[in-house]
N, C-alpha and C positions, 0 to 999 in steps of 0.2 A: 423455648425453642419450638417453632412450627415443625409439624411431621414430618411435611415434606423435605423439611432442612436437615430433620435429624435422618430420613433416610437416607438421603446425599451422602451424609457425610458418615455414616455405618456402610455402604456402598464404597467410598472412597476408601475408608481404613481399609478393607478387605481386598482391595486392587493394588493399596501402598504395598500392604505385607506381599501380597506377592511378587511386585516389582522388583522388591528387598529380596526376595528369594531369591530370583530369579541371575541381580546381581551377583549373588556368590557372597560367602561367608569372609569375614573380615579377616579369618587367615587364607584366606585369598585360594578356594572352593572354583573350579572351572565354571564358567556362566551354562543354565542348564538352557538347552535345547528342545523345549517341548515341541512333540509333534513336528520335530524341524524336518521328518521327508512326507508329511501328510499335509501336504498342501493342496493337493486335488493334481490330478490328470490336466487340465483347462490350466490352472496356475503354472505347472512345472512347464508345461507347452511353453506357454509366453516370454517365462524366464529364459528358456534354451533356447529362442532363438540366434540364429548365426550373430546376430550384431551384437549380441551381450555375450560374445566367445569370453571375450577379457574381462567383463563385469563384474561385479560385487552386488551381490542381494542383501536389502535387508528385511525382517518383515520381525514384525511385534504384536500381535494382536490379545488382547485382555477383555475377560468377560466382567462388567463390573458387578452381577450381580452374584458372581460366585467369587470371581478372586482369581479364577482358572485362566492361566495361559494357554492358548487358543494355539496360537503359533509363534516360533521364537528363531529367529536367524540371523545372529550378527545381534542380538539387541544389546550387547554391551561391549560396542566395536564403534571407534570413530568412524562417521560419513561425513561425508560434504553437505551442510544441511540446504545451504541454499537460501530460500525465503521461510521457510518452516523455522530457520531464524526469528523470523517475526512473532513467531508464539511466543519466545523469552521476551523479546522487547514490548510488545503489546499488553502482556500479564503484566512485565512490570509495569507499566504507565498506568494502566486501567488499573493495577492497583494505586499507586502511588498519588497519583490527578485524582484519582475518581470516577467514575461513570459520568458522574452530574458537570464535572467542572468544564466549566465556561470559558473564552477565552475573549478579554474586556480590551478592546485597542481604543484607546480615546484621542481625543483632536484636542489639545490647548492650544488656547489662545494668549500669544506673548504680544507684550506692548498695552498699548491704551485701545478704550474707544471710545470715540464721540459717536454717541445716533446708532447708524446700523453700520460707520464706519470702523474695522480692525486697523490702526495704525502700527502695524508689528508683522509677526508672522502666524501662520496656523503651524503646529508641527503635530504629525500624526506620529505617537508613538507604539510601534510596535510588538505587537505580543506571542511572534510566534501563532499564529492561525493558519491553520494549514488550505484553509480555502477563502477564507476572507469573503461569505457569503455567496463565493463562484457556483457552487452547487447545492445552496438549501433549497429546497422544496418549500410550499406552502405550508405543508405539514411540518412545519421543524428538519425532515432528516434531509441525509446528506445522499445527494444522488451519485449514481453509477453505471455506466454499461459492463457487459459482461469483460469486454479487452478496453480498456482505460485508453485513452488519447497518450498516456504517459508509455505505452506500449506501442506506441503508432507505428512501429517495425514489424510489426507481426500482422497477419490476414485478419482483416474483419474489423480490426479498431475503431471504434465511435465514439461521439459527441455526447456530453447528457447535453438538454436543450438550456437550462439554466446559463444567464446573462453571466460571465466573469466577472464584470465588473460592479454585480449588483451591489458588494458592500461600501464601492468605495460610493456608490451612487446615494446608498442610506444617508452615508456620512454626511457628502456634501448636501440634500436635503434639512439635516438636524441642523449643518453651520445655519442656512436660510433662516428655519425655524428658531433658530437661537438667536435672531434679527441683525442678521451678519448679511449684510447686500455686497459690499464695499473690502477689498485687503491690499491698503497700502503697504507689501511688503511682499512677503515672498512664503510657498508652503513648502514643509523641510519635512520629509520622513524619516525618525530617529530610529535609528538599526541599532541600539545600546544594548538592546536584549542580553544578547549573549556573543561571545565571538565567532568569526566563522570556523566553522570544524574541518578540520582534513578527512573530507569523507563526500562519498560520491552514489546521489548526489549532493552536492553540497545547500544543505541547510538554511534559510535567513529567514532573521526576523518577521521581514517584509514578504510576504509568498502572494503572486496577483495571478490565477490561472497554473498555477501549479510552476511558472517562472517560465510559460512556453508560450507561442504561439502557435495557434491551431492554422494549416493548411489543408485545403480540403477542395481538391480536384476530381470534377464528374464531369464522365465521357458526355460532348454533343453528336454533333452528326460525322459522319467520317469526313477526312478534308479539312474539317472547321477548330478553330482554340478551344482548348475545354475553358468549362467550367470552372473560374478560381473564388471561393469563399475565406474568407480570414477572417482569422478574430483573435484576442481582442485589438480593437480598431485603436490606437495610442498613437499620437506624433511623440516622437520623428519616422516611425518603421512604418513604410512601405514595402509591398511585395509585388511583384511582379511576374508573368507565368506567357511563355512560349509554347507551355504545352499544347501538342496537338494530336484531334481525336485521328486514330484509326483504323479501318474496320474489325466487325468483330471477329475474335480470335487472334488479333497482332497483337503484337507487344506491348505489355502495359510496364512503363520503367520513365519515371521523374524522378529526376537531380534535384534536391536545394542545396543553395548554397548561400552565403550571408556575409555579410563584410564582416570585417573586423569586430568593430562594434554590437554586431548583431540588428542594426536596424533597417538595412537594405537586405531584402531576401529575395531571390529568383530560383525561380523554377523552368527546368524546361524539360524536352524528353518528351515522351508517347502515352497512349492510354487506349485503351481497347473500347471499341463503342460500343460492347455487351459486358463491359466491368461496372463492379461495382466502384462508387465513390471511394477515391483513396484520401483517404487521411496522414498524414505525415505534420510533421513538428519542427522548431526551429526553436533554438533557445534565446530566452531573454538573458544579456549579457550584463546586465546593471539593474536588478531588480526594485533596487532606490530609486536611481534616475526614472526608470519605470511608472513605479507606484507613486513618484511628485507627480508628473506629468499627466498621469490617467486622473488623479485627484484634480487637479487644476480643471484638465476639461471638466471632470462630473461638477466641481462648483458651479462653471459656465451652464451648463444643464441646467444646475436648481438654482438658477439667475443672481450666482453671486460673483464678482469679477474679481480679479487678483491681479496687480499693478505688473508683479515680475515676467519676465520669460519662462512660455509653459515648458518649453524644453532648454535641454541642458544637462549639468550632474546634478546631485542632491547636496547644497548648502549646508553638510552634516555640520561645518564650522562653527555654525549660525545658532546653535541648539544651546540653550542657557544648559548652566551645571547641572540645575536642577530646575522644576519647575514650579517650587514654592506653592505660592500663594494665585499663580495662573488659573484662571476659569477653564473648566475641560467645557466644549462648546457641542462636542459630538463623541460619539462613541458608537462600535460594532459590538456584538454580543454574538458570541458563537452559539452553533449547536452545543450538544453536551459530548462530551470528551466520547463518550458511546458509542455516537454517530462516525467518528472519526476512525476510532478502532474499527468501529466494519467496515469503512471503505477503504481504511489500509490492509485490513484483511480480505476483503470480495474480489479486489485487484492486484492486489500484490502490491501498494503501494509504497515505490521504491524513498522517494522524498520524503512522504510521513512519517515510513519508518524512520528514518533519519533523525527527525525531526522531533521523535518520541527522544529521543535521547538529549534535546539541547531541552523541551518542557520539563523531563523530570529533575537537571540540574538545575534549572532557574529557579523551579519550585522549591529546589533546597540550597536556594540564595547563588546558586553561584553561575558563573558567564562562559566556565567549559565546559562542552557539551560532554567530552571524557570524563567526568565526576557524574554521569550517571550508570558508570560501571559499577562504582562501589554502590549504588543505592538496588542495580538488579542483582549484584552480589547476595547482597544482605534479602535482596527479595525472595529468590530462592533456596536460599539458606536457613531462614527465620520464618519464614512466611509459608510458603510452599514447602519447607522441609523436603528440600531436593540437593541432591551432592551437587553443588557448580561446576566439579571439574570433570563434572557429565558433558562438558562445554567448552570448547574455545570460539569467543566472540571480540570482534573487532570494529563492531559497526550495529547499525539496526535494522541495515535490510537483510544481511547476507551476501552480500556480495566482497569480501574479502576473502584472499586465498586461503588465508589462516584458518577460519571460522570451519569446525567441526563438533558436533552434537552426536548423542548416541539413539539409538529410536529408543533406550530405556527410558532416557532423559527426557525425549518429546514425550511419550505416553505418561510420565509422570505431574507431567506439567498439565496436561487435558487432566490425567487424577484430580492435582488439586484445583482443577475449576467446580465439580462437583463436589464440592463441600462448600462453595461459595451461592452467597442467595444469585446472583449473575452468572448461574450456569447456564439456563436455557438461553439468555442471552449473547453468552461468548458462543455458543456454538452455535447458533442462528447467526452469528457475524460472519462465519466460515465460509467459503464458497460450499455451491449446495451441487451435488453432481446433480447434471441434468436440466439445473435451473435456475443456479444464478451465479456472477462472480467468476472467476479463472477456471472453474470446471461447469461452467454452464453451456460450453461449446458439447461435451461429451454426454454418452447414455440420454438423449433426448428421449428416442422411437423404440418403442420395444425393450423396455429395459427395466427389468423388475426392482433394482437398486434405485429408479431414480428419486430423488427429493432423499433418499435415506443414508446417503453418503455424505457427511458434515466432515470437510478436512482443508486445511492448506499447503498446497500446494508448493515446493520449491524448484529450480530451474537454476542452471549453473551451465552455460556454453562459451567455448572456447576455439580459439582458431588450429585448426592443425595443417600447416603450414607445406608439412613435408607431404601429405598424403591429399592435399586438397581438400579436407573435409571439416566438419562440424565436429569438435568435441565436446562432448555429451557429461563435462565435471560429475550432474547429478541430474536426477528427474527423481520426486519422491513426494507423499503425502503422507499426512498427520493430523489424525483426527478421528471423529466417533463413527459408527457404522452402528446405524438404529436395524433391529432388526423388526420382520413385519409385526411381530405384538408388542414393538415398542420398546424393547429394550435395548442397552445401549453397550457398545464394545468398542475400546479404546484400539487403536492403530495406527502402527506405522506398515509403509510400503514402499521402498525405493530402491535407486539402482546408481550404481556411480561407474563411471569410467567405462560411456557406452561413445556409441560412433554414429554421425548420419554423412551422408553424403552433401546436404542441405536444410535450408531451413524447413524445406516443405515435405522430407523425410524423416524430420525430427518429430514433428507433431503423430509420427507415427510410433515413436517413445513414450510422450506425450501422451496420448489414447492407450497404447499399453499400459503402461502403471493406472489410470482411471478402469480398464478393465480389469488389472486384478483387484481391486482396492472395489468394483461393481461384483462381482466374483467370489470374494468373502463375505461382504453382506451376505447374499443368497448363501451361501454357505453357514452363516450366524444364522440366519433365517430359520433356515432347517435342524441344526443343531437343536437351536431353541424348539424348536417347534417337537420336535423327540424328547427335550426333556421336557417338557410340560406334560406330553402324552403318559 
């Protein structure tokens, strides 16, 4: 065993045992409360303000290099975990897949051929890819901005620059290169994978751009239509835009709306001629029909022609039982399963999450995506040596009512990443306060925490109806807190059952929890820095 592994994991033991402490004794010992009113003057501030009158705190912090409970409030008390869900669902996959594993979608070819002619069909089957090339980089990884296009409701939201449709583009390339000019028949995307899950968002096979179309209007001159960009560009969906610029400081407020189908979209409404570019989405409503159709054009691109109508539904009928003794003609090849976990984690992505749960059932043969419950069961039980019923999960983003976690529970699951050789790597997947991911908006300027806060982040809002306002289910983080000579302290920090007036009052909950979570680092800092002395 390498040193470094064996100290992980003498570190980890020494954080379990306390955790186990901490828990309470199996004749059922009250959970202890370390340091639970020494949280600093700055901390207790933040917590007390008026808007968290009705609140719940929780805080969890562990020193890994002693064992020492740092601070303890509520850590063995259900919360509303939110997306910090995503650390069960992401541990299990990235255990289960692998780091390395790849995701192989190949293109067979049914029927005959004569020359460079396919007398049959292409059908491209499906494997669950969560980008299908939309965002690989040259270098292999999968890119990101800090607010994902999947978040396009919130301020700030961006584009990575990466073509979405570059994998179906590779494909139809290899058909070429596999001396395929000619397809008397018709291309069929086979959705077999798995079935669709009741869960939102919902899941498939087939994912082209994340299953959205991007909109993306930038103010011109006052008087004049803005600026409309779309993508990806697929018949039959057209968009359309009314919007008009108007000077700066007016109103910036665009409606989409979308037919039925989802392939008529319009936009209309204002934009302020000193706004930034708004970004906004529209869903693809047939992600089959979809991904026939973008493949057909990419054929035409790499000059191969196809007899059938490029649009319409997807021909699933059409798809043999099996595909035997069929030539595969083409194939995509993902990043590694790695790349995928950081940018389900940098972003909170709500889809992949998902989507982490129909991969680890297929992996273990089967087509419901709910059979990968028993497989994170068994994960955290046998593997992570963690109680499950530290946990009620219903989903893999977090977003079901149901879904509650305890901050013992999350801080145990960061435990057991440090005894795994993919620790520096799970926690460099994390959004980084200050500098990248869902907390790279916050502690930019002047912020002795920044780069040293590794956490994710969760988010739980609700309408409240009666009072007009935003209900705040949860805002909370989970994750390590490097302190300045490097060492590392596990934490939770959250709040449930807070209130804003809006969404752009929220984000002042939002920056609260990233400031005490900025706050205790500097606090671990100094601790540390006394006991070294």
């Amino acid at each position: 065993m390498r040193p470094t592994i064996r100290g992980r994991l003498h570190a980890w033991a020494a954080v379990a045992a306390t955790l186990l402490a901490v828990a309470g004794s199996a004749a059922g010992a009250p959970v202890a409360t370390a340091n639970d009113d020494d949280l600093g003057p700055a901390i207790e501030a933040i917590m007390h303000k008026p808007e968290y009158e009705h609140s719940q705190w929780g805080v969890l912090e562990i020193d890994t290099a002693t064992g020492r409970t740092i601070h303890s409030r509520n850590a063995n008390q259900f919360l509303i975990p939110g997306s910090t869900t995503k650390l069960v669902t992401i541990s299990s996959a990235w255990h289960t897949l692998g780091p390395d594993h790849r995701f192989t979608t190949p293109v067979m070819a049914t029927g005959t051929r004569d020359g460079a002619t396919l007398n049959g069909n292409l059908a491209l089957v499906a494997q669950g890819d969560l980008t299908m090339g939309g965002r690989t980089k040259p270098d292999g990884s999968v890119d990101y901005t800090n607010i994902d296009h999947t978040e396009a409701s919130l301020p700030g939201a961006t584009l990575t620059p990466e073509n979405p449709l570059a994998g179906l583009n590779q494909i139809a390339q290899q058909v070429h290169d596999a001396g395929i000019t000619q397809v008397n028949g018709d291309v069929i995307v086979d959705p077999r994978l798995f079935k669709l899950p009741a869960l939102d968002p919902q899941p498939t096979p087939l994912i082209i751009n994340d299953n959205l179309i991007d909109l993306l209007t930038t103010p011109t001159a006052p008087g004049q239509p803005a600026q409309l960009t779309w993508r990806p560009q697929v018949a039959p969906y057209q968009v359309t835009s009314t919007v008009q610029t108007v000077p700066p400081g007016g109103p910036t407020k665009v409606q989409v709306a979308a037919s039925p189908d989802g392939t008529q979209i319009t936009l209309s409404g204002t934009i302020a001629a000193d706004a930034q570019p708004l970004l906004q989405i529209s869903n693809i409503q047939d992600p089959n029909a979809f991904g026939r159709t973008a493949l057909i054009e990419a054929l035409a691109r790499a000059g191969v022609t196809v007899t059938a109508d490029p649009t319409g539904p997807n021909p699933q009928d059409a798809l043999p039982a099996s595909y035997g003794d069929d030539p595969q003609v083409a194939a995509y090849v993902s990043p590694p399963y790695s790349q995928y976990a950081k940018l389900i984690l940098k972003v909170s992505h709500n889809l992949g999450a998902n989507l982490a749960l129909c991969n680890m059932a297929v992996l273990q043969g089967s087509k419901d995506c709910f059979d990968a419950f028993p497989i994170e069961h068994d994960f955290l039980a046998n593997v992570a040596h963690i109680d499950p019923t530290q946990f009620q999960i219903a989903d893999g983003r977090g977003g079901v009512p149901s879904d509650r976690a305890t901050p013992m529970g999350l801080d145990q699951i960061l435990a057991y990443w440090l005894g795994t050789p993919d620790a520096d790597a799970f926690r460099l997947s994390l959004p980084i306060l200050g500098v990248d991911g869902s907390n790279g908006i916050d502690c930019i300027t002047d912020c002795p925490a920044k780069g040293k806060v590794f956490a994710k982040p969760g988010t739980i809002l609700g309408e409240d109806l009666l009072n007009q306002r935003i209900e705040v289910g949860a805002q909370e983080e989970a994750g390590y807190l490097q302190t300045d000579d490097g060492c590392l302290h596990l934490f939770y920090i959250g709040v449930n059952s807070a209130s804003s007036a809006d969404l752009q009052s929220f984000l002042s909950i939002f920056n609260d929890v990233n400031q005490i979570s900025a706050l205790m680092q500097e606090q671990a800092s100094q601790h540390s820095h006394r006991t070294r002395k």
